[in-house]
KOLGU-855856 format. One line per field, with one value per residue (C-alpha): residue number from 1; residue in three letters; x, y, z. Coordinates in nm, 4 decimals. Layout:
nr NUM/...
rest ALA/...
c1 X/...
c2 Y/...
c3 Z/...
// end
This chain:
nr 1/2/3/4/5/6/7/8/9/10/11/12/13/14/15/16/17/18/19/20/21/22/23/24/25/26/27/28/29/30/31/32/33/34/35/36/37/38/39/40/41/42/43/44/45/46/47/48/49/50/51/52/53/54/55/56/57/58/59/60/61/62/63/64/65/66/67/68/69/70/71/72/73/74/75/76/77/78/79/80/81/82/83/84/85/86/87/88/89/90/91/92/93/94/95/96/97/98/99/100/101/102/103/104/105/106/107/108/109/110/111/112/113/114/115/116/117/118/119/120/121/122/123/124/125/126/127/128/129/130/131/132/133/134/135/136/137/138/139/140/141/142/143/144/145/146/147/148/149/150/151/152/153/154/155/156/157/158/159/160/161/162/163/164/165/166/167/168/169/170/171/172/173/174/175/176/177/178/179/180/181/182/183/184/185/186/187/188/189/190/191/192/193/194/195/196/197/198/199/200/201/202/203/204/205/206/207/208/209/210/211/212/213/214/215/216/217/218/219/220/221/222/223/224/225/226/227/228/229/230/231/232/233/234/235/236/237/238/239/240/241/242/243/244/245/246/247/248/249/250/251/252/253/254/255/256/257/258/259/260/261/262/263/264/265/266/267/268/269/270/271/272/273/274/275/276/277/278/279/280/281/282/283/284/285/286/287/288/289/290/291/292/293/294/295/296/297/298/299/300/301/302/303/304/305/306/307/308/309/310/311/312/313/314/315/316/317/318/319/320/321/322/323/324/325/326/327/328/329/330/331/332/333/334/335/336/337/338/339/340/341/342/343/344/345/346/347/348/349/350/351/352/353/354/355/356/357/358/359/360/361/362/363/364/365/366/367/368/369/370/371/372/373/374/375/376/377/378/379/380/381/382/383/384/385/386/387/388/389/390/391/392/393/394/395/396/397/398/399/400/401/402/403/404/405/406/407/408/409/410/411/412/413/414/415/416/417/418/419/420/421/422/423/424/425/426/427/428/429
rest UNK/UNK/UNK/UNK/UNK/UNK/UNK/UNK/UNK/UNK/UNK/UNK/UNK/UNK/UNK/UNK/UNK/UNK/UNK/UNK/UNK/UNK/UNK/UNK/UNK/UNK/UNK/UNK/UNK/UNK/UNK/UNK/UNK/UNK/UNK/UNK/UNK/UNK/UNK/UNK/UNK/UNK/UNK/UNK/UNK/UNK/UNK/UNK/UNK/UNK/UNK/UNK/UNK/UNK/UNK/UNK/UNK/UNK/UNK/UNK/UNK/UNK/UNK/UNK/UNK/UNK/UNK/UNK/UNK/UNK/UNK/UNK/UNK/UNK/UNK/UNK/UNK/UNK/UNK/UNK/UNK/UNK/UNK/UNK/UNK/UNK/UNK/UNK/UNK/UNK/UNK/UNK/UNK/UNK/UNK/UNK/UNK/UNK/UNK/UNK/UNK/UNK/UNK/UNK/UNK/UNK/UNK/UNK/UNK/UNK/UNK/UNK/UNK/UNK/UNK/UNK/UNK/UNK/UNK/UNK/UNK/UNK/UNK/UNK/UNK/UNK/UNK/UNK/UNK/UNK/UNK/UNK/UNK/UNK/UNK/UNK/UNK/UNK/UNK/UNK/UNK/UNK/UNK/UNK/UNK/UNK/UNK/UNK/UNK/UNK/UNK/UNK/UNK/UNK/UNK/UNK/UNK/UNK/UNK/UNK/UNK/UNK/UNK/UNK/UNK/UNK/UNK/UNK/UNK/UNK/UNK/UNK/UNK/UNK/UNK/UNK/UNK/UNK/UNK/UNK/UNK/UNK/UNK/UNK/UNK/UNK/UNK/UNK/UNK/UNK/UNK/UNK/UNK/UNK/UNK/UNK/UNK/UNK/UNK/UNK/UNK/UNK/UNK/UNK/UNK/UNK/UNK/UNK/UNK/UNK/UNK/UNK/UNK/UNK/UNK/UNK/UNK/UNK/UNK/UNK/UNK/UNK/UNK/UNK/UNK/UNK/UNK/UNK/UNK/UNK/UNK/UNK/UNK/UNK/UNK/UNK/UNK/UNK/UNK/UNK/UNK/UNK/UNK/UNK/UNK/UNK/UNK/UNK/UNK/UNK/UNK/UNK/UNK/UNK/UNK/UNK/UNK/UNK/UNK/UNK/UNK/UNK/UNK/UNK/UNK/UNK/UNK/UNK/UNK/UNK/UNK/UNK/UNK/UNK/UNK/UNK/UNK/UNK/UNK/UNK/UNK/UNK/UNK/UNK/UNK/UNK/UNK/UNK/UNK/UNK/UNK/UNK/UNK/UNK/UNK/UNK/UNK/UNK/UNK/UNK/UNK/UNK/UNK/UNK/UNK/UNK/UNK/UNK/UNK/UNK/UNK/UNK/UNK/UNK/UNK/UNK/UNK/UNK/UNK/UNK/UNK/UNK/UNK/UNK/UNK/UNK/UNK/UNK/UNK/UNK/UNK/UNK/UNK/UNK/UNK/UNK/UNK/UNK/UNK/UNK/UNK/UNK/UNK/UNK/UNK/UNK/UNK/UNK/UNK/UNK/UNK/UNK/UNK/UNK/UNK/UNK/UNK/UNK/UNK/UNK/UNK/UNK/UNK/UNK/UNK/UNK/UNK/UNK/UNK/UNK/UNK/UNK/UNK/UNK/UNK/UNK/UNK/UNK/UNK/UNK/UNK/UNK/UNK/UNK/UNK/UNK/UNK/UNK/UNK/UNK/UNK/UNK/UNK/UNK/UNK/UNK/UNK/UNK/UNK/UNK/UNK/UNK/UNK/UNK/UNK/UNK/UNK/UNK/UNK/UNK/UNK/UNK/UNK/UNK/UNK/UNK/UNK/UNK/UNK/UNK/UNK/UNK/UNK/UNK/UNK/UNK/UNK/UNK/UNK
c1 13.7175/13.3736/13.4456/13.0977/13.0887/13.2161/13.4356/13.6813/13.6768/13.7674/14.0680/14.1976/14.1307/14.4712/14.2520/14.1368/14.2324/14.1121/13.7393/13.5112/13.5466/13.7741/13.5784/13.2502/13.4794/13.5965/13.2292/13.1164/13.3802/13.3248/12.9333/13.0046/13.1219/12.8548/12.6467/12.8435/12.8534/12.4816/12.4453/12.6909/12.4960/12.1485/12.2618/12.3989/12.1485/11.9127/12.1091/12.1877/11.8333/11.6627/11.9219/11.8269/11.4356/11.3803/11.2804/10.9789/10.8780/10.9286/11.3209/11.1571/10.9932/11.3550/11.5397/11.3066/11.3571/11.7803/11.7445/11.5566/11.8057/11.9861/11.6824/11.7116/12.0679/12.0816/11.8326/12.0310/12.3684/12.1661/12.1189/12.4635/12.6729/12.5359/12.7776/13.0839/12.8686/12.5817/12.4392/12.0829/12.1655/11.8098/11.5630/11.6846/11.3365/10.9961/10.6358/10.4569/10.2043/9.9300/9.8624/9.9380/10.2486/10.2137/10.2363/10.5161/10.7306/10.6913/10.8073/11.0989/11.2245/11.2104/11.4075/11.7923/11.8417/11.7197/12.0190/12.2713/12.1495/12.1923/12.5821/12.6247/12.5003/12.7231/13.0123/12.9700/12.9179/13.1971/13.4999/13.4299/13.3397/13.6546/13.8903/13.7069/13.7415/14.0814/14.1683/14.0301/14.1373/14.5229/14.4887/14.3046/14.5496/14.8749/14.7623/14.5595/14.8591/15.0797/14.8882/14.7986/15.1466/15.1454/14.8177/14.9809/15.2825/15.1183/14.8478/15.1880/15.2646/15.5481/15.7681/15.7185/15.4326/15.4522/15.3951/15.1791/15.3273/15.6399/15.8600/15.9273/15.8891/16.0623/16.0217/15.7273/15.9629/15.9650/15.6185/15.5279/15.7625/15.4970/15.2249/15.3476/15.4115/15.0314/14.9318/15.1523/15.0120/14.6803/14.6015/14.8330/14.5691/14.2948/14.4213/14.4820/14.1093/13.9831/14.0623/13.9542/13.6122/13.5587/13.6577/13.4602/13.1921/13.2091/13.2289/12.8664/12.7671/12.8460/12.6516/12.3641/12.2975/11.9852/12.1182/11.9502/11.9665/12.1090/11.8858/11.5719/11.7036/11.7390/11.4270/11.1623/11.3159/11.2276/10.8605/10.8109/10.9943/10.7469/10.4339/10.5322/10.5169/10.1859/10.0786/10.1748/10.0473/9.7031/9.7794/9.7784/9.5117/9.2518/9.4131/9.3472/8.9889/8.9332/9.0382/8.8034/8.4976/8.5601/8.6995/8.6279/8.3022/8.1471/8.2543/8.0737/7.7828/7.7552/7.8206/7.5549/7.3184/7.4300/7.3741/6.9605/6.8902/7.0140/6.8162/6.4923/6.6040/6.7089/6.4141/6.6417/6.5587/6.9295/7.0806/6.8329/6.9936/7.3492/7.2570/7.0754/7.3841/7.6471/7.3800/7.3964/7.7559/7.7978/7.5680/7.7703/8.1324/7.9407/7.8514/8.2129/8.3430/8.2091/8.2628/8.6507/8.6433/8.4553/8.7638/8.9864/8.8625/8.4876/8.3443/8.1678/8.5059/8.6394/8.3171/8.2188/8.4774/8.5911/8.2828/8.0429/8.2418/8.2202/7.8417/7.8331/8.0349/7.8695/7.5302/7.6388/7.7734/7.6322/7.7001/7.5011/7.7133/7.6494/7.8969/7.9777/8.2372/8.3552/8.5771/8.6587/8.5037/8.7908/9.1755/9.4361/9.3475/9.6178/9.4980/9.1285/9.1795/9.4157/9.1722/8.9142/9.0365/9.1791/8.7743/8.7252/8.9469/8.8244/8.4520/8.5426/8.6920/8.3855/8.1726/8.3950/8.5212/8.4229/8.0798/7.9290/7.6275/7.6751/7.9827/8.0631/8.2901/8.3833/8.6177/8.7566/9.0177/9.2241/9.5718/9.6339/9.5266/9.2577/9.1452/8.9526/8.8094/8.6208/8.4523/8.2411/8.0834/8.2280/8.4445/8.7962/9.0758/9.2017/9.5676/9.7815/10.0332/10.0463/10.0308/9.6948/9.4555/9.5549/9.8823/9.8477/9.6580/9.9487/10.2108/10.0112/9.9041/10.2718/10.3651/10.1161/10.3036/10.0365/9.9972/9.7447/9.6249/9.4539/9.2901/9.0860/9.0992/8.9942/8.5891/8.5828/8.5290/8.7414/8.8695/9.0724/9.2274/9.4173/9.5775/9.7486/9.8346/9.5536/9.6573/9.4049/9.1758/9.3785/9.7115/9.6124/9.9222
c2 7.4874/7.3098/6.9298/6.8503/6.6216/6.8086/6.9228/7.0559/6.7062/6.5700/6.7948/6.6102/6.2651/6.1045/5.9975/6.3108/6.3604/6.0434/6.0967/6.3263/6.5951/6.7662/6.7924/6.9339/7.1908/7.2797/7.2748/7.5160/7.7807/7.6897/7.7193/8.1100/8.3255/8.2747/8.3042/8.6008/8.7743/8.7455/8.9023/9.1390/9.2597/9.2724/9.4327/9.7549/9.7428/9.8490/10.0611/10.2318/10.2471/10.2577/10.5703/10.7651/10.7401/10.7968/11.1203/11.0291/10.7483/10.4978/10.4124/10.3729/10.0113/9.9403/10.0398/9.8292/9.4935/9.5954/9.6386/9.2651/9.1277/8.9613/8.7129/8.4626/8.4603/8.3743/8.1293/8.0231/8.0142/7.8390/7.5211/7.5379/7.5361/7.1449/7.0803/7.1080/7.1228/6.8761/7.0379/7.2742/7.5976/7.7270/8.0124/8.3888/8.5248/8.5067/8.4855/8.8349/8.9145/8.9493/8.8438/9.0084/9.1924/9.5345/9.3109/9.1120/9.4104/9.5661/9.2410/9.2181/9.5138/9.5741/9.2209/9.2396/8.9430/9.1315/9.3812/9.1286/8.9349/9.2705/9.3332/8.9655/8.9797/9.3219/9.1710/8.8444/9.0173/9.2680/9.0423/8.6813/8.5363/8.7440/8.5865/8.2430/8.2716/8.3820/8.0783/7.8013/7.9755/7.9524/7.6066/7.4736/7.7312/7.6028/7.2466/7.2320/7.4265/7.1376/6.8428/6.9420/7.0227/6.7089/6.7805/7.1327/6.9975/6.7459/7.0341/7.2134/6.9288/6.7903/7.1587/7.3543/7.4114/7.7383/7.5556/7.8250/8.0733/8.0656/7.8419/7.6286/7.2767/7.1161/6.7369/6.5163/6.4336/6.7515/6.8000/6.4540/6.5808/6.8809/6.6422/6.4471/6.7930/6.9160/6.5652/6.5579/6.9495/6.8515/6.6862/6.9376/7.2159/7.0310/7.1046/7.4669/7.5017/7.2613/7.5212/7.8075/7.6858/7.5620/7.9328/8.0707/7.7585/7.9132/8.2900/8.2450/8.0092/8.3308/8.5772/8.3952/8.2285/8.3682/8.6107/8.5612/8.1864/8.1455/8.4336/8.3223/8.0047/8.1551/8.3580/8.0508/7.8916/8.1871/8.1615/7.8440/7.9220/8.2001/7.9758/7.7303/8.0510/8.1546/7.7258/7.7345/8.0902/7.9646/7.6147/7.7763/8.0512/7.7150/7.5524/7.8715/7.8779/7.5113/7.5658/7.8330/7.6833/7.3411/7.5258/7.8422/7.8414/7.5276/7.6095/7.9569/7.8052/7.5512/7.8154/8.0522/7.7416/7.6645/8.0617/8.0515/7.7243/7.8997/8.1740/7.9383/7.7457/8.0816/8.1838/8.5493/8.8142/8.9511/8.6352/8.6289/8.9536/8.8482/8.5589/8.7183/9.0093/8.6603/8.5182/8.8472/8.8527/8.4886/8.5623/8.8877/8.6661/8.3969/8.6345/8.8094/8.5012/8.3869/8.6939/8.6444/8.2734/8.4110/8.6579/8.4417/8.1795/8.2144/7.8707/7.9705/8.0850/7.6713/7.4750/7.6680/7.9209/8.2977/8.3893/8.2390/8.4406/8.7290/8.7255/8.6499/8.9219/9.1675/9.0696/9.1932/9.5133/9.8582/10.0179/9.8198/9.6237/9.4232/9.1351/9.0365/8.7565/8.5183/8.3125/7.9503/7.6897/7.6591/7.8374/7.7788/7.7672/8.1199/8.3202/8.2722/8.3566/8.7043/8.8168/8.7017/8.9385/9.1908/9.2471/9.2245/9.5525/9.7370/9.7059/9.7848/10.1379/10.1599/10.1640/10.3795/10.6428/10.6959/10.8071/10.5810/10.5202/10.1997/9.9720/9.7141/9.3788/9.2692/9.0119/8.8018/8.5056/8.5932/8.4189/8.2569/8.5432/8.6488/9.0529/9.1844/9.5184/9.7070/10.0339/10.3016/10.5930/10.7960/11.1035/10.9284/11.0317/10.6766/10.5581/10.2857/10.4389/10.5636/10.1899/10.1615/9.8405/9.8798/9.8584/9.5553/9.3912/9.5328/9.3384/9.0306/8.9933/9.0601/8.7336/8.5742/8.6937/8.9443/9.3257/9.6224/9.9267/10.1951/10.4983/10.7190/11.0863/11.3433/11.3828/11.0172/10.7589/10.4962/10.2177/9.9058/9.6704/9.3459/9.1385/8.7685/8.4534/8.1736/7.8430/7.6258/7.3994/7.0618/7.2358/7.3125/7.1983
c3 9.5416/9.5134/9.5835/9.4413/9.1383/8.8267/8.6307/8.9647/9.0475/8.7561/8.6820/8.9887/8.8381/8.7140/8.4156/8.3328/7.9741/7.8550/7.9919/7.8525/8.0614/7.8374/7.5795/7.7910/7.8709/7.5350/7.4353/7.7245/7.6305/7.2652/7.2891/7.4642/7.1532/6.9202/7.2604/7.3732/6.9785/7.0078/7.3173/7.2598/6.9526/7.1048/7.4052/7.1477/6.8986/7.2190/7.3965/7.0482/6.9543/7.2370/7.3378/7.0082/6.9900/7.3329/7.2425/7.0935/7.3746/7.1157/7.2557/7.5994/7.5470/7.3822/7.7171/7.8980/7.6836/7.7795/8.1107/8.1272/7.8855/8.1346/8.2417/7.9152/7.9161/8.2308/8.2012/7.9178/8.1332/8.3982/8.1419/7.9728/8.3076/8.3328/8.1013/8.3665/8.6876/8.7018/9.0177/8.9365/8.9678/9.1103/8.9617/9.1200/9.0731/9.2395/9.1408/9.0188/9.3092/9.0289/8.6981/8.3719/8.2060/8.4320/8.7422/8.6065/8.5150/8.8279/9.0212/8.7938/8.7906/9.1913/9.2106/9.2632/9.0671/8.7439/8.8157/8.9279/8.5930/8.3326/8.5079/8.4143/8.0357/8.0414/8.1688/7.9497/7.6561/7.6662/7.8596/7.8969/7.6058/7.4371/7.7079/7.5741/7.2186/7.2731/7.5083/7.2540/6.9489/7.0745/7.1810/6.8488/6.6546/6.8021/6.7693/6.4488/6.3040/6.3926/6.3970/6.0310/5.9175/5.6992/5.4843/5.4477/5.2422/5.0986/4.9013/4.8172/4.6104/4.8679/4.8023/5.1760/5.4190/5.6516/6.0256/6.2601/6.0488/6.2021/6.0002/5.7119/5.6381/5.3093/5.3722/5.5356/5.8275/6.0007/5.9328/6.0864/6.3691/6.4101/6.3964/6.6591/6.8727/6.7866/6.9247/7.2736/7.3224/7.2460/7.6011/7.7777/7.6636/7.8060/8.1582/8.1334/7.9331/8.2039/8.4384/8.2597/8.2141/8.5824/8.6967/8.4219/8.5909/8.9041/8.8115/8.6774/8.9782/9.2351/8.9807/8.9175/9.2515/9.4028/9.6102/9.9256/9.8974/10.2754/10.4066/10.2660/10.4479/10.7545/10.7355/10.6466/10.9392/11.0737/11.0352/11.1154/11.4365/11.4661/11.3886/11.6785/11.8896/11.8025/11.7885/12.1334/12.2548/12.1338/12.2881/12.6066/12.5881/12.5264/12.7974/13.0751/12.8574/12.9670/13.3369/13.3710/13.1770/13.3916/13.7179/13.8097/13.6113/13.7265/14.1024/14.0673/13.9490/14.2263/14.4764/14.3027/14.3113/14.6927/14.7445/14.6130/14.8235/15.1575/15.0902/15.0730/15.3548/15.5963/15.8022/15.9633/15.7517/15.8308/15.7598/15.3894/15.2950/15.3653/15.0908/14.8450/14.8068/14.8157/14.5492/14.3471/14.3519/14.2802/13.9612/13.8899/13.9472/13.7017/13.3751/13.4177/13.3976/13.1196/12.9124/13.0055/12.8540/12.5378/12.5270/12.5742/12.2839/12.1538/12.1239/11.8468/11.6945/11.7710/11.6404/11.3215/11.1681/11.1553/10.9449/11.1932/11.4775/11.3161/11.2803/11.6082/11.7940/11.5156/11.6370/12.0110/11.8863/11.9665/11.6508/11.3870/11.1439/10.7949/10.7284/10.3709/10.4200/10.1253/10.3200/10.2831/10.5616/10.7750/10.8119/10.9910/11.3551/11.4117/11.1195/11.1711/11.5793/11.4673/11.2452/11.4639/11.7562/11.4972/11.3927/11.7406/11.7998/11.4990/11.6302/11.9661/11.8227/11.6236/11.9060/12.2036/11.9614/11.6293/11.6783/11.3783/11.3364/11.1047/11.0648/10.7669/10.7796/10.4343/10.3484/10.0853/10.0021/9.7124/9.5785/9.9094/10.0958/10.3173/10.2580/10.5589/10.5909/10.8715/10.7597/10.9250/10.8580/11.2039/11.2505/11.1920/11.3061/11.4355/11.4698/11.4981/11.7642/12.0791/12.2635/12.1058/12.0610/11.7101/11.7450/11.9088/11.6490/11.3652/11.5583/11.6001/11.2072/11.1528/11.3724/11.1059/10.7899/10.7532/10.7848/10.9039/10.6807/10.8289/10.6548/10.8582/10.7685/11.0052/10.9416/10.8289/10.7004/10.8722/10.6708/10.8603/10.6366/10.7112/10.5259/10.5980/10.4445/10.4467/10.3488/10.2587/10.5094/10.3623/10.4669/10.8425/11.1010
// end
């Protein structure tokens, strides 16, 4: 058992009768049966109804409202279990993706805590709150019956009382003798209803829990785990970027430099040649070089934003694009470099095999997430398998929480569509 503070506790406490435990506990199996009689009678008035106008669509609606009967009762049963176990028993259900009832509905009804939350309101309705009523009744029966033995006689004018229907009492003695019996049994119910209504404390605990509480655990841990990775992937693609902007790059540039002054300086024509094909090569060596550190991490990309780095690789494309971005001024330094390079991919495709003759880069932040879409007007026909760029780009936006669409029919058009979380510039790590 639980050894949290509660009503399991407290059942262990030598004191226990003389606190107020006992009487949380009759009130939480007391406060069930008019709880469970109303649930009991909602629950048949729409399966009854619902069941017999179904025919005429009208009864669907009512199934509906039954099978999300469970969610206020067990919001209910989620307040009322405070009264014997003070610790919150958390929300089982998410936020709708969208806005309005459609989107609501279809959230709640693909969650397994709406199900697990119905079998509870069945299983309340038709057996615990029965096995409840039944429990306090006896105990307030046998020891109301006894303890008011006295009152009893005394309305019969002092001739006999019937005690618990059982037997006879003539005289006030042996009814104060059942008084005093109703009050010793009195505190020796508490502990057997103090039980019952921990277990029945606990029974709803395990039902109403949010399922996936240690998974979801397990899995944010998870991510963040997965977020260092990508943090420290992109940690070390700058730092190769900076060894070869402020290396290679700067030694290739004073050779290239060393290169054109020999060739001044040389008066052998053989000799001149050998240096101006070591100067072309330097200068070759030089613009690779530099392509591979824009590749690596634009600059662009670093000192003003994903929309800005867009522009800029659409303005070197082959295939003319338009860019319509409505982004906000900065992301998080992994999502705006996937998408980035995801674009990046989507272009390139756009210019080696489509056969386009126009591209479009859309995008658009909407409830925490950023929408991106690459269109063109080619012959389609493009896929995510087969060890392809694009399949590359899928599993990296799925590192980022995020995921890859692709529709691209055979005659066209293509349509590339990525979507990924985008916290806010304020929350950047």
């Amino acid at each position: 058992m639980s050894s949290s503070p509660g009503l399991w506790q407290a059942l262990r406490q030598r004191h226990y009768v003389r606190g107020g435990w006992p009487w949380r506990a009759a009130l939480y199996l007391l406060t069930s049966v008019p709880l469970g009689i109303a649930t009991l009678t909602v629950l048949l008035l729409l399966a009854v109804a619902g069941g017999a106008l179904t025919v005429v669509l009208i009864g669907i609606p009512l199934l509906l409202t039954l099978v999300l009967a469970g969610i206020p009762l067990a919001a209910l049963e989620r307040r009322r279990l405070g009264l014997v176990d003070p610790r919150p028993l958390a929300p089982a259900h998410r936020e709708p993706d969208g806005t309005g009832l459609s989107s609501w509905l279809r959230t709640r009804l693909q969650e397994r805590a709406t199900w697990r939350e119905l079998g509870y309101a069945l299983l309340f309705a038709l057996v615990l709150w029965p096995l409840e009523a039944l429990a306090v009744g006896t105990a307030l029966t046998v020891c109301g019956g006894l303890i008011a033995a006295p009152v009893m006689l005394a309305a019969s004018g002092g001739e006999e009382a019937r005690v618990l229907k059982i037997w006879l009492v003539h005289s006030y003695p042996p009814a104060f003798a059942a008084l005093l019996a109703g009050a010793v049994l009195l505190p020796l119910f508490a502990y057997p209803l103090g039980l019952l209504a921990a277990g029945r404390a606990l029974l709803t605990r395990q039902l109403l829990s949010p399922p996936e509480a240690g998974l979801d655990c397990q899995l944010q841990e998870l991510g963040r785990s997965r977020m260092r990775l990508v943090d420290a992937f992109e940690a070390e693609r700058r730092r190769i970027e900076r060894d070869l902007h402020d290396g290679a790059q700067q030694r290739l540039v004073a050779l290239s430099m060393t290169l054109g002054l020999a060739r001044l300086e040389s008066p052998a024509q053989p000799l001149a040649g050998l240096l101006a094909k070591a100067h072309e090569e330097a200068g070759v060596a030089l613009v690779e070089i530099r392509e591979l550190i824009r590749g690596i991490h634009p600059q662009v990309l670093t000192d003003r934003g994903l929309r800005a780095a867009v522009e800029d690789v659409a303005d070197r494309s082959v295939v003319p694009v338009d860019v319509d971005l409505d982004l906000p001024d900065r992301l998080l330094e992994a999502v705006e470099t996937g998408v980035y390079f995801a674009v990046c991919e989507a272009l390139a495709n756009v210019a080696r095999h489509s056969g386009a003759s126009r591209a479009r880069v859309t995008g658009r932040a909407e409830r925490g997430r950023l929408v991106v879409e690459v269109t063109d007007d080619g012959s389609g026909g493009a896929v995510t398998s087969d060890g392809t760029g694009l399949e590359g780009v899928a599993d990296r936006l799925s590192v980022l929480g995020g995921h890859l669409l692709l529709s691209s029919p055979p005659g066209g058009p293509t349509v590339f569509r990525l979507e990924v979380p985008a916290p806010p510039a304020n929350k950047r790590t």
